[in-house]
Structures are given as structure tokens and as C-alpha cells.
N, CA, C and O atoms as a printed pandas DataFrame, in Angstrom:
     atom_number atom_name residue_name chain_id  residue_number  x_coord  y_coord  z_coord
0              1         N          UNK        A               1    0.823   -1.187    0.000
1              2        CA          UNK        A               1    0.000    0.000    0.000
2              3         C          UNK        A               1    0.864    1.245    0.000
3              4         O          UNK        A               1    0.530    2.318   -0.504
4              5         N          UNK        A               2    2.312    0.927    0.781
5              6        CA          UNK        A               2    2.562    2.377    0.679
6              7         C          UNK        A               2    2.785    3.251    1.682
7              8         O          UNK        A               2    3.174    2.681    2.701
8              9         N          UNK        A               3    2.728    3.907    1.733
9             10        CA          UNK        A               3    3.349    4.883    2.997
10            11         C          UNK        A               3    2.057    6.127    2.511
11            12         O          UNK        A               3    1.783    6.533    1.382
12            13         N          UNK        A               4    1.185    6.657    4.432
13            14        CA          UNK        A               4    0.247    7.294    3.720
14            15         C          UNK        A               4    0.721    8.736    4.036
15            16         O          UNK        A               4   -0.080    9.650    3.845
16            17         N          UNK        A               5    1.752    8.963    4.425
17            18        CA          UNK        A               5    2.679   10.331    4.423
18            19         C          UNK        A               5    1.949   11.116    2.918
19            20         O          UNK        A               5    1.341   12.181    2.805
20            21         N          UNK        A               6    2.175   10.484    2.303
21            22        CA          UNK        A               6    1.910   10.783    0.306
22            23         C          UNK        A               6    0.653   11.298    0.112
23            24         O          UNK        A               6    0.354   12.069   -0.801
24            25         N          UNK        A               7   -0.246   10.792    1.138
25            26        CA          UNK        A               7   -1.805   10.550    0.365
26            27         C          UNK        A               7   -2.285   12.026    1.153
27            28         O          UNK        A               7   -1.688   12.003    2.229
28            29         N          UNK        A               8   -2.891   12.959    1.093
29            30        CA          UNK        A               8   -3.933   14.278    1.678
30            31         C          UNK        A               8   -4.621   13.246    2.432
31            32         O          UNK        A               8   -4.784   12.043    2.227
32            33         N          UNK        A               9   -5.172   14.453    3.854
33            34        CA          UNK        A               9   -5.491   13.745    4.714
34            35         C          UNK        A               9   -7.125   13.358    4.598
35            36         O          UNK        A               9   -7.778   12.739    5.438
36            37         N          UNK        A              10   -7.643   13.954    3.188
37            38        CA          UNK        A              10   -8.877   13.777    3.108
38            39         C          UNK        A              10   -8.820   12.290    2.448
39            40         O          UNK        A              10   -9.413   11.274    2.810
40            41         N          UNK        A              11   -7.844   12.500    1.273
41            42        CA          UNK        A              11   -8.117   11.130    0.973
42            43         C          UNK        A              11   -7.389    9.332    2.045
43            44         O          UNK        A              11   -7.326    8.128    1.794
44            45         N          UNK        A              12   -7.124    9.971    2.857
45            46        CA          UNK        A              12   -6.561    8.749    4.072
46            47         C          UNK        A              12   -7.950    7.748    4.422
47            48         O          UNK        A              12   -7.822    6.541    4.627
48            49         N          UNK        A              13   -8.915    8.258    4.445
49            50        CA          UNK        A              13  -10.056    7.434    4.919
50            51         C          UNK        A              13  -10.171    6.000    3.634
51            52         O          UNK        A              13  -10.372    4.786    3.663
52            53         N          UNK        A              14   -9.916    7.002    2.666
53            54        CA          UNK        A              14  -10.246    5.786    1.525
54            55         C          UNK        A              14   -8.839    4.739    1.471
55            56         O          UNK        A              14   -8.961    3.515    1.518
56            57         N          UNK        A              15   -7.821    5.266    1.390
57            58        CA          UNK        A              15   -6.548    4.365    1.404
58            59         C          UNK        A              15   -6.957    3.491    2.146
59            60         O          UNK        A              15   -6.960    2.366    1.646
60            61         N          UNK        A              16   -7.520    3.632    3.772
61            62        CA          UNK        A              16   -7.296    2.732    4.735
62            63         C          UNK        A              16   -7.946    1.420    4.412
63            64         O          UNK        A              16   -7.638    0.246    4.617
64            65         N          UNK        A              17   -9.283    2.228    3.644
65            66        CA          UNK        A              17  -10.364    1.393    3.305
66            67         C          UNK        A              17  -10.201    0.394    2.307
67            68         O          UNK        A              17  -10.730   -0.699    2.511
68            69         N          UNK        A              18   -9.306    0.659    0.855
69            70        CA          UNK        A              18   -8.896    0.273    0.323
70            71         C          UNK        A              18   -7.798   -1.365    0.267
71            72         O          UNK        A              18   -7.725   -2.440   -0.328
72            73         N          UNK        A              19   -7.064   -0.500    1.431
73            74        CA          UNK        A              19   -6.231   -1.706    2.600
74            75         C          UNK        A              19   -6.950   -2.647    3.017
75            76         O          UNK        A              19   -6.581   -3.782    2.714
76            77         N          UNK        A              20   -8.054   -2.506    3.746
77            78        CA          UNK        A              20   -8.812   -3.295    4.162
78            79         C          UNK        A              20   -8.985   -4.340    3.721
79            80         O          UNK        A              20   -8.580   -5.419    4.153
80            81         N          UNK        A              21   -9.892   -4.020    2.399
81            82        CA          UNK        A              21  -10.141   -4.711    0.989
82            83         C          UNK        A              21   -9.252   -5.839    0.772
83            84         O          UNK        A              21   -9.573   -7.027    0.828
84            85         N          UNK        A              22   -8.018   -5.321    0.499
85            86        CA          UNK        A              22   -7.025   -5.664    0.449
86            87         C          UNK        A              22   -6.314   -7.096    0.831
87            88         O          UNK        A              22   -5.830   -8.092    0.292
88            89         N          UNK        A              23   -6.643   -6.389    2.438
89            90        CA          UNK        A              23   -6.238   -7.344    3.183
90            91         C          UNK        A              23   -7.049   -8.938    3.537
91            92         O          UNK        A              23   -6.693   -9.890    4.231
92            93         N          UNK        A              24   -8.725   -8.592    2.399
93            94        CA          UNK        A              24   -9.343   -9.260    3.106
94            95         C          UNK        A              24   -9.593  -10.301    1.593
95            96         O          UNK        A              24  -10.474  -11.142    1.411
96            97         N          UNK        A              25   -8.696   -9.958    0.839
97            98        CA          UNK        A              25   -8.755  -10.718   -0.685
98            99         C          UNK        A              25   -9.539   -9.663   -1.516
99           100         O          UNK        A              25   -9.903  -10.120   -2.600
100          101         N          UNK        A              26   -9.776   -8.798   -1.364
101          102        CA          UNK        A              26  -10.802   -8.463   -2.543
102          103         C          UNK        A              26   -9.483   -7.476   -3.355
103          104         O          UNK        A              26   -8.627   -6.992   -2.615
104          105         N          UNK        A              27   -9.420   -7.309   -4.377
105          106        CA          UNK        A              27   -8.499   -6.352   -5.680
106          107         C          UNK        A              27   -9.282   -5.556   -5.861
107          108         O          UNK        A              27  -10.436   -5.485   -5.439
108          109         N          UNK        A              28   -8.577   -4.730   -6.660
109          110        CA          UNK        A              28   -9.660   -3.530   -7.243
110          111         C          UNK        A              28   -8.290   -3.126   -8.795
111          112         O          UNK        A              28   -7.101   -2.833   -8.923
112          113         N          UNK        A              29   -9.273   -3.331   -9.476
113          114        CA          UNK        A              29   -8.457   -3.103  -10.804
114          115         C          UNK        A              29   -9.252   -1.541  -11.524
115          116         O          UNK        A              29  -10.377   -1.262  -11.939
116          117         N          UNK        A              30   -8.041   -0.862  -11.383
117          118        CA          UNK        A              30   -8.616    0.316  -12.372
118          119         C          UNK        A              30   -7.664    0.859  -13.757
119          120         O          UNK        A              30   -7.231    1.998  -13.931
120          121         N          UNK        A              31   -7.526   -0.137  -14.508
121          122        CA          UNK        A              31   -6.698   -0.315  -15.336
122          123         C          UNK        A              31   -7.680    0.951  -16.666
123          124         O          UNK        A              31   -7.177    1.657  -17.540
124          125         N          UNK        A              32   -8.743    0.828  -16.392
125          126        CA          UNK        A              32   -9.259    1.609  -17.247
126          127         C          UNK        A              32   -9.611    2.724  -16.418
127          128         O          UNK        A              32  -10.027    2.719  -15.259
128          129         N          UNK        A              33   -9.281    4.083  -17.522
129          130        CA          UNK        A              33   -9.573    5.236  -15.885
130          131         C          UNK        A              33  -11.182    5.866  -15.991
131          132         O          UNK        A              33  -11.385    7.064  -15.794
132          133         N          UNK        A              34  -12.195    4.991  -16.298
133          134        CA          UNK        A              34  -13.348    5.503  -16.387
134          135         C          UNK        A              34  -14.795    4.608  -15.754
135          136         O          UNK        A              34  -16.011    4.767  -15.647
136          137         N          UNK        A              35  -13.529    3.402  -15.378
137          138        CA          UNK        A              35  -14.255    2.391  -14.527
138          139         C          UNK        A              35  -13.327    1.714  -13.320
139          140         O          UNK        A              35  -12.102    1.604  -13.350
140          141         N          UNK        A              36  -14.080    1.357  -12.419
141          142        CA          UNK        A              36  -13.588    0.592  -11.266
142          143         C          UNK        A              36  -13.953   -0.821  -11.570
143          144         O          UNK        A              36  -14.896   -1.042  -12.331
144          145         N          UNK        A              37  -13.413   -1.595  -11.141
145          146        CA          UNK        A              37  -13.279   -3.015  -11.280
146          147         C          UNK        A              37  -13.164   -3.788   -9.869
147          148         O          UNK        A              37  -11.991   -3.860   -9.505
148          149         N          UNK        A              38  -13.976   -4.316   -9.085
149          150        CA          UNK        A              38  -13.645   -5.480   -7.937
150          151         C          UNK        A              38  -13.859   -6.669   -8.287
151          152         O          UNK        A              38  -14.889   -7.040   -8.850
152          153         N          UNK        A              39  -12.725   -7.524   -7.931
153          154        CA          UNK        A              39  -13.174   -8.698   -7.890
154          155         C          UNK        A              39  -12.695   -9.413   -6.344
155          156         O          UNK        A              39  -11.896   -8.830   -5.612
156          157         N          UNK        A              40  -13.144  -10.390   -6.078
157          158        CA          UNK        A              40  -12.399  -11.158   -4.817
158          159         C          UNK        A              40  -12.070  -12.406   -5.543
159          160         O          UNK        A              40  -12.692  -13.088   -6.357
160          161         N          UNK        A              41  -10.554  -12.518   -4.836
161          162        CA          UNK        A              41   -9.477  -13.523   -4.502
162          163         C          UNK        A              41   -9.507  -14.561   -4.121
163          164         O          UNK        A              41   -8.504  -14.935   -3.513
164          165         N          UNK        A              42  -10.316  -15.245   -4.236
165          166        CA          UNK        A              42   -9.905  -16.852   -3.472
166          167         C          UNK        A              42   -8.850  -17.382   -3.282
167          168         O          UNK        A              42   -8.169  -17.287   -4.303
168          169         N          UNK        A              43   -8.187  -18.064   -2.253
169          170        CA          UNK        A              43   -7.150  -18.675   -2.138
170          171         C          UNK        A              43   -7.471  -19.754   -0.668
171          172         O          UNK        A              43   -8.239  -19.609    0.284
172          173         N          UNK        A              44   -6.240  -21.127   -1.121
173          174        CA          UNK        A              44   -6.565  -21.547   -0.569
174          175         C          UNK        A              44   -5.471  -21.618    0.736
175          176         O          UNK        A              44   -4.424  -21.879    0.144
176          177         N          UNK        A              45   -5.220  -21.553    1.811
177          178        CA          UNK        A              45   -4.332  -21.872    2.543
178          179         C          UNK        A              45   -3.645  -23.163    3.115
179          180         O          UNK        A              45   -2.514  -23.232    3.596
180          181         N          UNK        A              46   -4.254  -23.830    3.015
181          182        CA          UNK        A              46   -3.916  -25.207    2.211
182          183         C          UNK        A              46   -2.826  -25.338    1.277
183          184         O          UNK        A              46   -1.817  -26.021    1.450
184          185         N          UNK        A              47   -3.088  -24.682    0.349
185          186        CA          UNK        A              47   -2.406  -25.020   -0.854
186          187         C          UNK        A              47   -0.955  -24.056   -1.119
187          188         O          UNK        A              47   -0.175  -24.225   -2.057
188          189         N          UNK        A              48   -0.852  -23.198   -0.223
189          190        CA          UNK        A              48    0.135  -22.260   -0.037
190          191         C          UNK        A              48    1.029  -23.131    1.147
191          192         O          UNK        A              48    2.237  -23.311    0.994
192          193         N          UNK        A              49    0.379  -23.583    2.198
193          194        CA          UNK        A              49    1.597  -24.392    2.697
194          195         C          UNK        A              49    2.386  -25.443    1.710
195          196         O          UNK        A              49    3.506  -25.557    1.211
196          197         N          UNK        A              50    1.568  -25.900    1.720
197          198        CA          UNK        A              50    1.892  -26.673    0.234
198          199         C          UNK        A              50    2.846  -26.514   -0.569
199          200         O          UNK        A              50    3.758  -27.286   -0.864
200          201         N          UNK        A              51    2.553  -25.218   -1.012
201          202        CA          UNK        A              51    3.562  -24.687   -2.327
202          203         C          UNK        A              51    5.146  -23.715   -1.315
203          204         O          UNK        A              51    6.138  -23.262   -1.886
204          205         N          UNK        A              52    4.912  -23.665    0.045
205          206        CA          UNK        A              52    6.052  -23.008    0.547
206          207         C          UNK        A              52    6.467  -24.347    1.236
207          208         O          UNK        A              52    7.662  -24.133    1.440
208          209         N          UNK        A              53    6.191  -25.693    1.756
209          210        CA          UNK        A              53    7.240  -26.698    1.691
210          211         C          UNK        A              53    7.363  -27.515    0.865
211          212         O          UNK        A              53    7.514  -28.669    1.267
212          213         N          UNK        A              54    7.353  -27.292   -0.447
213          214        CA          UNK        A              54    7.043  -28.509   -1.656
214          215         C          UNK        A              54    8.837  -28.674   -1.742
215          216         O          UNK        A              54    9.333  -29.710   -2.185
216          217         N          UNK        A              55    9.543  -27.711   -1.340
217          218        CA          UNK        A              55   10.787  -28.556   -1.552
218          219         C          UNK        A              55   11.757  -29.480   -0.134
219          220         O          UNK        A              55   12.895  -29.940   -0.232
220          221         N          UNK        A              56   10.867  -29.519    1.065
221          222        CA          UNK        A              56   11.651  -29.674    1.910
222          223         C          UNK        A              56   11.717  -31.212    2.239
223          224         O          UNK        A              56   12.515  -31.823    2.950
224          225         N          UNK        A              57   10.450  -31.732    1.381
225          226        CA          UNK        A              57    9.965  -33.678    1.065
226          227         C          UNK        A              57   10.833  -34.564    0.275
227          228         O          UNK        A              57   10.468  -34.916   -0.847
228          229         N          UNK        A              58   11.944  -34.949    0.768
229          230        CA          UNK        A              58   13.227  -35.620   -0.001
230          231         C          UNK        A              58   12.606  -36.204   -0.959
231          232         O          UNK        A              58   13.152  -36.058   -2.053
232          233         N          UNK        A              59   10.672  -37.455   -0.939
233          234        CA          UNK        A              59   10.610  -38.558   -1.834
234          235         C          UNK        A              59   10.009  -37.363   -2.885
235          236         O          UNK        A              59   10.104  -37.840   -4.016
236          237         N          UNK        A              60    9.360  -35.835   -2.963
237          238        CA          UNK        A              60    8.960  -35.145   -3.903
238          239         C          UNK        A              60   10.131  -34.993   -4.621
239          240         O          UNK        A              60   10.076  -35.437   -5.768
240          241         N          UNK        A              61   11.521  -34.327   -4.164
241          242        CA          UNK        A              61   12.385  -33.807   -4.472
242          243         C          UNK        A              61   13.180  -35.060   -5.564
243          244         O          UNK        A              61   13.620  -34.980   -6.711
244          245         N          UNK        A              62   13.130  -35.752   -4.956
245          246        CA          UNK        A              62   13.299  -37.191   -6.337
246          247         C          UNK        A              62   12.088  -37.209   -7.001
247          248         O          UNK        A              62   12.380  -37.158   -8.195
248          249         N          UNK        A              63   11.135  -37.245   -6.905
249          250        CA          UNK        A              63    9.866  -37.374   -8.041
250          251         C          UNK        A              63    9.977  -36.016   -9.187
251          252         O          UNK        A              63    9.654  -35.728  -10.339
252          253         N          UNK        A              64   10.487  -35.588   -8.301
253          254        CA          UNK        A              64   10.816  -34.040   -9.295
254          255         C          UNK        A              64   12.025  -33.835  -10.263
255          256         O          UNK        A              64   11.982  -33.195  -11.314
256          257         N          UNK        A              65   13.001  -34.412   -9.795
257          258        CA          UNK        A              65   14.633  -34.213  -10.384
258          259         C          UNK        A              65   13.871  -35.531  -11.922
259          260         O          UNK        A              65   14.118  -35.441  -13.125
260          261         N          UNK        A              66   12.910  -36.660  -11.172
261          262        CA          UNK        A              66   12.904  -37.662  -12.111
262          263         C          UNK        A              66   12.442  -36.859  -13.663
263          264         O          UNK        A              66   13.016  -36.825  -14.751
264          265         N          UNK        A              67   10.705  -36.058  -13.017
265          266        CA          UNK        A              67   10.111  -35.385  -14.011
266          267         C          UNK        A              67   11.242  -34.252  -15.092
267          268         O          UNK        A              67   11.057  -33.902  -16.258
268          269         N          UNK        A              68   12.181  -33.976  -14.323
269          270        CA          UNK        A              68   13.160  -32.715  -15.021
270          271         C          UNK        A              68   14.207  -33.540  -16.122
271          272         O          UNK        A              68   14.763  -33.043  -17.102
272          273         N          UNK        A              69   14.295  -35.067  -15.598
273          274        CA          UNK        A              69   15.190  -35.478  -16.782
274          275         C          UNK        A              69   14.060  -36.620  -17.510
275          276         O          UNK        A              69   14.269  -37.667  -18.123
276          277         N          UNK        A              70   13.295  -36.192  -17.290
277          278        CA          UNK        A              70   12.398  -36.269  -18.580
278          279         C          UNK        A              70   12.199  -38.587  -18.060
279          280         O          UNK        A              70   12.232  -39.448  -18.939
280          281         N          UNK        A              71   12.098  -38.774  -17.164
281          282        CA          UNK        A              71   11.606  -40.216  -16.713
282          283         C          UNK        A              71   10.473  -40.899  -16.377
283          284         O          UNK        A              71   10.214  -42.103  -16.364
284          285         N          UNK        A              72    9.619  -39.573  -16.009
285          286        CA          UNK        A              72    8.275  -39.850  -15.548
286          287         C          UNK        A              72    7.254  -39.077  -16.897
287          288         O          UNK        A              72    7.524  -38.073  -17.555
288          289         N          UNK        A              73    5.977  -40.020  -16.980
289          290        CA          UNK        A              73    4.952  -39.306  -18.326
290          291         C          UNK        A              73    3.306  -39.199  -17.026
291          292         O          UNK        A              73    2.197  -38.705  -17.233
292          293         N          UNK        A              74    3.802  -39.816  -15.912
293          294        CA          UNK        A              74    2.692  -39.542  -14.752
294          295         C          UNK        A              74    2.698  -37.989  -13.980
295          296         O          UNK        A              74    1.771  -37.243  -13.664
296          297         N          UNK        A              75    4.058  -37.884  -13.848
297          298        CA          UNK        A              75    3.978  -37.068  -12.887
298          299         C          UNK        A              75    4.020  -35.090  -13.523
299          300         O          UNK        A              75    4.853  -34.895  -14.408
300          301         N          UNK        A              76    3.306  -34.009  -13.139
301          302        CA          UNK        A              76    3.398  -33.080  -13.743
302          303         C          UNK        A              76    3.798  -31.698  -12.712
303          304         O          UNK        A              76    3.562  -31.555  -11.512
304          305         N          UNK        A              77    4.433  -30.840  -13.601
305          306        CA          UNK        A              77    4.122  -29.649  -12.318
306          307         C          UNK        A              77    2.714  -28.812  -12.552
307          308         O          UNK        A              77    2.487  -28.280  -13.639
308          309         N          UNK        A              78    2.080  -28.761  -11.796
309          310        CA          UNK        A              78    0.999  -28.033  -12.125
310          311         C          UNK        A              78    1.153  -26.315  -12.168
311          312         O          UNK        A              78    2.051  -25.492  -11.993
312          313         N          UNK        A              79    0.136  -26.316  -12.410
313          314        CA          UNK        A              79   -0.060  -24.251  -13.018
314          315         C          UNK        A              79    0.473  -23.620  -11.728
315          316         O          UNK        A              79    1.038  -22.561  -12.002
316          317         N          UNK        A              80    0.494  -23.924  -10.289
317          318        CA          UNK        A              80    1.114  -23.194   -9.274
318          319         C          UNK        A              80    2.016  -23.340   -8.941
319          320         O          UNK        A              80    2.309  -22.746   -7.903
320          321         N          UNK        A              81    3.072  -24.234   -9.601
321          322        CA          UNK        A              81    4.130  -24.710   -9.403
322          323         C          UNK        A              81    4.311  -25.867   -8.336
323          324         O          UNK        A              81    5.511  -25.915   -8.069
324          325         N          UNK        A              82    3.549  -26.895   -7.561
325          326        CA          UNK        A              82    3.523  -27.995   -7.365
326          327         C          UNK        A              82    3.278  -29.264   -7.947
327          328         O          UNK        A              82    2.415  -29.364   -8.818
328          329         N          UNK        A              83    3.869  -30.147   -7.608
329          330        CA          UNK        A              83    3.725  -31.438   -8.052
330          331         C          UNK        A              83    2.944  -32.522   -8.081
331          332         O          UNK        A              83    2.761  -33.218   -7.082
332          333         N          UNK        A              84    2.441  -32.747   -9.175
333          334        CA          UNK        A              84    1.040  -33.373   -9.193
334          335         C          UNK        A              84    1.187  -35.163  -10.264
335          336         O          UNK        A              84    1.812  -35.310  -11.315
336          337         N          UNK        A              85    0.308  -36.337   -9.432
337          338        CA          UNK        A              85    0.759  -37.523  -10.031
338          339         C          UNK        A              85   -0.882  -37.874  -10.216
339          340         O          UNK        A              85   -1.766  -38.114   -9.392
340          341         N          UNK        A              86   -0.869  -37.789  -11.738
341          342        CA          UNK        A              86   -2.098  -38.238  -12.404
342          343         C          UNK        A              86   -3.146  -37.695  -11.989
343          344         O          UNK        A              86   -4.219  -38.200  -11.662
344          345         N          UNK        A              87   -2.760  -36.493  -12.014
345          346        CA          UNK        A              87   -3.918  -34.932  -11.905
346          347         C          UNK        A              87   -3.803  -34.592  -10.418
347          348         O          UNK        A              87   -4.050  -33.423  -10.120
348          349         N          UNK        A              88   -3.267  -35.934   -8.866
349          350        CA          UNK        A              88   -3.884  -35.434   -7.933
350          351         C          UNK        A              88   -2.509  -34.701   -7.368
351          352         O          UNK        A              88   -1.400  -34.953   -7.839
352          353         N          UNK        A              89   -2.686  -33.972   -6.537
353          354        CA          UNK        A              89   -1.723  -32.889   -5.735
354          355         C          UNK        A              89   -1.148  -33.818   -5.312
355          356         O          UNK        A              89   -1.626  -34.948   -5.206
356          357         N          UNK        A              90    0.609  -33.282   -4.832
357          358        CA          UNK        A              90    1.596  -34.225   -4.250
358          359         C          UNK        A              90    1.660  -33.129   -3.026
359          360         O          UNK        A              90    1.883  -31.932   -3.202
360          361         N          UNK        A              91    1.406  -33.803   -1.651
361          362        CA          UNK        A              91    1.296  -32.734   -0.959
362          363         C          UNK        A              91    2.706  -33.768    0.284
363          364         O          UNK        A              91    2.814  -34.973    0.512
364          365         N          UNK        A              92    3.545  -32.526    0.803
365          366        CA          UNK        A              92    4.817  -32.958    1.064
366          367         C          UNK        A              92    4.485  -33.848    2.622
367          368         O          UNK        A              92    3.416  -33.586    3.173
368          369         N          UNK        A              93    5.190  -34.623    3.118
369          370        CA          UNK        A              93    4.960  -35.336    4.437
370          371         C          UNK        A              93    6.098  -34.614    5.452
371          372         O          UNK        A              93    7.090  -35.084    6.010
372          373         N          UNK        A              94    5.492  -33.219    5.442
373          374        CA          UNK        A              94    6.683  -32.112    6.584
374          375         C          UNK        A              94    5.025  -31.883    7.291
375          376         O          UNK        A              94    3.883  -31.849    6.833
376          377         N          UNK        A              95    5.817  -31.723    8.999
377          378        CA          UNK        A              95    4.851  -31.012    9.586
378          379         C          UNK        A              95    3.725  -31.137    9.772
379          380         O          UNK        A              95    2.963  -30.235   10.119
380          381         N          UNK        A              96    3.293  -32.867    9.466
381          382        CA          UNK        A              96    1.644  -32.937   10.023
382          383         C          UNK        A              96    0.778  -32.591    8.989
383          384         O          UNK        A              96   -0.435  -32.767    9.108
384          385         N          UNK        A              97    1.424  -31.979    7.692
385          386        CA          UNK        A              97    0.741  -31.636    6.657
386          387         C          UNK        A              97   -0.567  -32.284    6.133
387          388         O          UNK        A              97   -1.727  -31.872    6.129
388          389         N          UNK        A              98   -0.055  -33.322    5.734
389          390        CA          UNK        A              98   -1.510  -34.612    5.047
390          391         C          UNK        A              98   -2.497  -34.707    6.325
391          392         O          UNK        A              98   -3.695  -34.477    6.163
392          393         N          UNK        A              99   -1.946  -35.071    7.689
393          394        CA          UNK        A              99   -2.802  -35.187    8.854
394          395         C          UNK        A              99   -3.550  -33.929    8.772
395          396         O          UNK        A              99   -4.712  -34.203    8.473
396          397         N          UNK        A             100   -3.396  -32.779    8.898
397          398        CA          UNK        A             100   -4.228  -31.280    9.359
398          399         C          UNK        A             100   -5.145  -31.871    7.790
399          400         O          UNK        A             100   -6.269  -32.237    8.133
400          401         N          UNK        A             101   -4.976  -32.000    6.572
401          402        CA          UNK        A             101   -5.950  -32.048    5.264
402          403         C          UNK        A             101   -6.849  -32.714    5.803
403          404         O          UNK        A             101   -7.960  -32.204    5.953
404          405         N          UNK        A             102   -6.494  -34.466    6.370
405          406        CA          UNK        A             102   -7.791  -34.812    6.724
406          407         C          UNK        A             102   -8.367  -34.615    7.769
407          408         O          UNK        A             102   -9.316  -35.375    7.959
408          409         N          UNK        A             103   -8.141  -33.781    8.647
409          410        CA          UNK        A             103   -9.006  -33.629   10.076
410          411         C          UNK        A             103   -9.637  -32.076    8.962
411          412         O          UNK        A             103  -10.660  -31.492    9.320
412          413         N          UNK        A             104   -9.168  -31.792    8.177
413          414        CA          UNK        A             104   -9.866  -30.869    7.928
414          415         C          UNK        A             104  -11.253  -31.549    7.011
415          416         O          UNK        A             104  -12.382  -31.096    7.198
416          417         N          UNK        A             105  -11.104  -32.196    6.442
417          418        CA          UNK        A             105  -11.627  -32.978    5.665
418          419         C          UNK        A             105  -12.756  -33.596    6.450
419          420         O          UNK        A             105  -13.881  -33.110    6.567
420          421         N          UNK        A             106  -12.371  -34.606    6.920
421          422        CA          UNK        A             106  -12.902  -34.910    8.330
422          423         C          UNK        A             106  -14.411  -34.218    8.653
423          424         O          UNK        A             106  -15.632  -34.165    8.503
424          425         N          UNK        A             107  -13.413  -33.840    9.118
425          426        CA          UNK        A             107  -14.620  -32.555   10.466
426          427         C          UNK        A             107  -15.530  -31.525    9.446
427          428         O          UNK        A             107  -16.726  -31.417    9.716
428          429         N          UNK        A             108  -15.034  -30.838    8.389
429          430        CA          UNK        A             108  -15.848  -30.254    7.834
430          431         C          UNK        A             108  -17.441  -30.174    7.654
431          432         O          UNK        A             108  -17.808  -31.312    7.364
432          433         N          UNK        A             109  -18.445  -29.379    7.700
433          434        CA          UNK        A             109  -19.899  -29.661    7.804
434          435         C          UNK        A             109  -20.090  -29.829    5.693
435          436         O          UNK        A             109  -21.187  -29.639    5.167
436          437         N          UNK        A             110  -19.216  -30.078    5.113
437          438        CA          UNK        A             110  -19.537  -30.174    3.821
438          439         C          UNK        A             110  -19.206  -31.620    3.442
439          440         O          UNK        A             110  -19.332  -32.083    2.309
440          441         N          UNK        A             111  -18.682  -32.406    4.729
441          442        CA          UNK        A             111  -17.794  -33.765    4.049
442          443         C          UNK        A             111  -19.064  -34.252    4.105
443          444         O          UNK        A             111  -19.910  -33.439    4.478
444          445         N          UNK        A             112  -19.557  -35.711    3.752
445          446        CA          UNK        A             112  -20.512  -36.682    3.845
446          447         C          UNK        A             112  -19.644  -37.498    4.827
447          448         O          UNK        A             112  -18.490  -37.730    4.467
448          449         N          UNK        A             113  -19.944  -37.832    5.693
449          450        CA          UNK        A             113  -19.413  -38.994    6.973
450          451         C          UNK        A             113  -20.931  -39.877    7.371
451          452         O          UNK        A             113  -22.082  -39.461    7.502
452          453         N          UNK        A             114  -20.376  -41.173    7.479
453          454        CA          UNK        A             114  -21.426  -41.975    7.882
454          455         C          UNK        A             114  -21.864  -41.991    9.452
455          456         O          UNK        A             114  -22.636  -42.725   10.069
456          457         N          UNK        A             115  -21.193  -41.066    9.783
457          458        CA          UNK        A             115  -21.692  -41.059   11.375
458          459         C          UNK        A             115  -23.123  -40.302   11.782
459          460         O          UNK        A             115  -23.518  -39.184   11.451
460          461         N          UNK        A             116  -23.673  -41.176   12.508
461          462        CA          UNK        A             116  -25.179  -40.624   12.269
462          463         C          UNK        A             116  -25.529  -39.294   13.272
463          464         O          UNK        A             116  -26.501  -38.540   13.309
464          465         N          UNK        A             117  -24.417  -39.355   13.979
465          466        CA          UNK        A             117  -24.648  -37.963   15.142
466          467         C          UNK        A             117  -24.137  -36.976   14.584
467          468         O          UNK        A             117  -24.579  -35.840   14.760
468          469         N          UNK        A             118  -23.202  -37.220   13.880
469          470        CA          UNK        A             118  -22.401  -35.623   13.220
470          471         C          UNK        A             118  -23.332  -35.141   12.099
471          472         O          UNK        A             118  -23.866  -34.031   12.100
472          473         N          UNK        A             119  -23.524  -36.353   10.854
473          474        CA          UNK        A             119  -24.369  -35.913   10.235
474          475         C          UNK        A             119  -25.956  -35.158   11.110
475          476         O          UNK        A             119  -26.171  -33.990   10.786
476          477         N          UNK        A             120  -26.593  -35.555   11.751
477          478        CA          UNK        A             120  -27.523  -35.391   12.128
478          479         C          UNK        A             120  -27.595  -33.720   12.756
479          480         O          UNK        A             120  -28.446  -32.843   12.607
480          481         N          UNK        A             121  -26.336  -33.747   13.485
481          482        CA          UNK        A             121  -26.268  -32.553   14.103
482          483         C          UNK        A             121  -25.702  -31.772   12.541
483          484         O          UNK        A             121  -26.691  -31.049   12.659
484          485         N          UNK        A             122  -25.297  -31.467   11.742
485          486        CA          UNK        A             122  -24.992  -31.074   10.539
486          487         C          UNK        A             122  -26.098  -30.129    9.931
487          488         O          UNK        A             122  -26.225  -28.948    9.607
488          489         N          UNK        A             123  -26.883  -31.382    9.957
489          490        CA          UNK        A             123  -28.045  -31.312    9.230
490          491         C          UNK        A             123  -29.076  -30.619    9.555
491          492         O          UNK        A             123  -30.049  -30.467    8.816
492          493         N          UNK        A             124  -28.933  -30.063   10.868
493          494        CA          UNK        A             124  -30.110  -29.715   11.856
494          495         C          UNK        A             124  -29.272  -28.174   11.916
495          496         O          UNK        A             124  -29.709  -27.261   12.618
């Protein structure tokens, strides 16, 4: 954002506001100067741990050197730069990683679980 030293103190209310935005995923594109543009950001946090320890998993780090000299036709890097085997995410075994996915998984009120109290309470 910037330093609001720069900005008049009338316009400070909007910077802050702007920040906000900001901070909360939403962009604002004004690439054209006769329109404003918002969109919001999705992201997943999940997938950012992910992509900040994808190199610290010795068996990725060989699945990877394999894909670079050209050995593997399974394995790919995907569009965010992680490593993916037959479309599904290679997610690294640092830190409890895969465990936190499925308790997230798990527990979620969107999973289907056959348990008749969770569902039930879910559902209600």
C-alpha cells in the first residue's frame, strides 16, 4: 500500500479502506480510468503451505529431479508450481501436513461422513 505520508489527509479514509479490501482478498483493478473493477481472490491456505514446503519432502524432491530429466509421463508440475501424479496434488509429508488435510476434511460440515450424530447434528 505504501506509505500514507503521500496521500492528503482527506483522501486517508479511503486508502485505509482500500487496505482493508485488500487485506481481506478483494483487488480492485482500475486499469481503465473511467471504470472501477472489484473482484475477490480466493485462495486456498492449504495449498500455499503446500507450495512453501514442496521442496523440503526428499521422496517429492526425487519425483521431481525424475520429471526434469524427462523419466516420468505420470507425474506433472501443475499451473502453481507444485507437483502433481495423475492430476492429484503431491502434498509434502513435513509437519503434520496430510494429517491437518484430513481432520480438515474430516470434520468439515460439507464432508458426507457416515456417522449418524455428526451428520444429524450437521443437518439440523
Amino acid at each position: 500500500m505504501g506509505s500514507l505520508a503521500f496521500i492528503s489527509a482527506e483522501e486517508r479514509p479511503l486508502a485505509l479502506d482500500i487496505q482493508s479490501l485488500a487485506n481481506r482478498l478483494v483487488r480492485l483493478d482500475m486499469s481503465k480510468p473511467s471504470r472501477i473493477l472489484v473482484y475477490v481472490v480466493a485462495q486456498s491456505l492449504l495449498l500455499e503451505r503446500i507450495k512453501a514446503r514442496r521442496y523440503d519432502d526428499l521422496q517429492l524432491l526425487v519425483l521431481r529431479e525424475t520429471l526434469l530429466q524427462g523419466g516420468s509421463k505420470e507425474v506433472t508440475i501443475g499451473e502453481v508450481g507444485v507437483l502433481r501424479l495423475q492430476g492429484r496434488l503431491c502434498v509434502p509429508n513435513i509437519d503434520g501436513l496430510r494429517e491437518m488435510i484430513l481432520v480438515v476434511a474430516h470434520s468439515s460440515r460439507y464432508s458426507i461422513h457416515p456417522g449418524a450424530t455428526k451428520m444429524y447434528r450437521d443437518l439440523r
